[in-house]
C-alpha positions in Angstrom: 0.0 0.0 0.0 1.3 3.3 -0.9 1.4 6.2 1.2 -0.4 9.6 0.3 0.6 12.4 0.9 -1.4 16.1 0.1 -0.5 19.4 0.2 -2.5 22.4 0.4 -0.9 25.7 -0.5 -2.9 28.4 0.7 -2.5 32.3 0.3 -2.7 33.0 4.8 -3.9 32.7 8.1 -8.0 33.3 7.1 -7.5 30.4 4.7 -5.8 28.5 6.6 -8.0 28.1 9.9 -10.9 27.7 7.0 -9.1 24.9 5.2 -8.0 23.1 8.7 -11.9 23.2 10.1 -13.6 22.9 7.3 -11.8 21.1 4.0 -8.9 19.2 5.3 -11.1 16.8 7.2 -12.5 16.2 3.6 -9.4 15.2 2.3 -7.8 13.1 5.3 -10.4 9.9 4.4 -8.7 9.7 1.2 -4.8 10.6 2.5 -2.9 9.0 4.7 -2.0 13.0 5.7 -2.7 15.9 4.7 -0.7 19.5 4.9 -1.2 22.8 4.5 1.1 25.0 3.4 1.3 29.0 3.3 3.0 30.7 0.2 1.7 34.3 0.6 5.4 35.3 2.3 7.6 32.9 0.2 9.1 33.8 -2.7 8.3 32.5 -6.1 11.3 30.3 -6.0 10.8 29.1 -2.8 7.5 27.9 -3.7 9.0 26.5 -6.7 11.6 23.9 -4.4 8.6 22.9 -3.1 6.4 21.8 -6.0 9.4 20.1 -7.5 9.6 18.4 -3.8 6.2 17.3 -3.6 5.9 16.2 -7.2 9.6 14.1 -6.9 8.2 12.7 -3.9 4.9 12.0 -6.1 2.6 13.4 -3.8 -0.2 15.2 -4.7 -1.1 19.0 -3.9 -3.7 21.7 -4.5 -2.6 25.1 -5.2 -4.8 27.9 -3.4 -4.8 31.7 -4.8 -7.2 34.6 -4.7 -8.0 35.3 -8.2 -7.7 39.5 -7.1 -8.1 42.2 -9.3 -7.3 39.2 -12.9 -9.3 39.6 -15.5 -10.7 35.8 -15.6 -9.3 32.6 -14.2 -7.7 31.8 -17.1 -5.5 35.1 -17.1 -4.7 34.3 -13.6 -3.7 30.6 -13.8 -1.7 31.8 -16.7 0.3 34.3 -14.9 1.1 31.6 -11.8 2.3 29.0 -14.1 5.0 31.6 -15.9 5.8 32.8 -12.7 6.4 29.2 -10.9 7.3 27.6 -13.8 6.0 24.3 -12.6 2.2 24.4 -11.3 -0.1 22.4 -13.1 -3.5 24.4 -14.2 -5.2 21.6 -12.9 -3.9 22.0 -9.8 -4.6 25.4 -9.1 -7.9 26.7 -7.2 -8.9 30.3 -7.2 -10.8 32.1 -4.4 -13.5 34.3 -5.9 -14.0 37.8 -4.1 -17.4 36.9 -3.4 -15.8 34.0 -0.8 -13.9 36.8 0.3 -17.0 39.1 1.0 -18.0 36.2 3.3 -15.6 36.6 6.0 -16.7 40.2 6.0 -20.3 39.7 6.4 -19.4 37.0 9.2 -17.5 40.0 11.4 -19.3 41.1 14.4 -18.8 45.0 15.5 -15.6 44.5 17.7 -14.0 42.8 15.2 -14.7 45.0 12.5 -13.1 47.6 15.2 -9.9 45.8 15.1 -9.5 45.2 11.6 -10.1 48.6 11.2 -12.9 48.3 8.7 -15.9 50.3 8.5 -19.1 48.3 9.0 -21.6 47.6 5.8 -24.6 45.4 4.7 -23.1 45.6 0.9 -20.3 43.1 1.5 -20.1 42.2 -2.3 -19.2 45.8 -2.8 -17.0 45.8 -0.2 -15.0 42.7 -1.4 -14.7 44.1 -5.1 -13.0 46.9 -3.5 -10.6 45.2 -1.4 -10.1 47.4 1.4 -7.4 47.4 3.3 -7.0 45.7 6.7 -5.1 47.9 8.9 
């Protein structure tokens, strides 16, 4: 029996308590274990060591990015794969602002206080604007 391995690259810390409560479960009935992995402060060839790690070790991975301000997901898978050099389309997932607008609609007033983020019922506008988190 072989032993598998997955690996979760994910952008920071919001996705990665959401991926450890919610999605690794999902995945750790088919692996024997499962890691997460964040790439948000590494540098492009950094990440790069990795993938060429993980796919020499022939395990399998998911990469996690927020699609941003790209044009399409195409565009944006695009522009990761010049700039890594070795991540498979398929293996890239793209966060959507409108995920993103659902942590802000989850934030209760004293959190919203310490983010520094005004409070608003239009979270989808919100989101498309990417405001900054103080």
């Amino acid at each position: 029996m072989n032993y598998k391995l997955l690996f979760i690259l994910i952008p920071g810390d919001d996705d990665e308590r959401f991926f450890r409560r919610k999605l690794k479960p999902l995945f750790e009935d088919r692996y024997d274990s499962v890691r997460l992995w964040k790439h948000s402060q590494k540098t492009n060839q950094q990440i790069h060591n990795l993938l060429k790690s993980i796919e020499a070790m022939k395990a399998d991975y998911i990469y996690v990015e927020d699609i941003n301000l790209a044009p399409c997901v195409t565009a944006k898978k695009q522009k990761m794969r010049n700039a890594l050099k070795i991540v498979r389309g398929s293996r890239i997932s793209l966060a959507v602002r409108e995920i993103e607008s659902w942590y802000l609609a989850g934030l209760n007033k004293e959190s919203l206080k310490i983010l520094g983020i005004k409070k608003t019922s239009l979270t989808q506008i919100v989101s498309q604007k990417r405001p900054s988190i103080k």
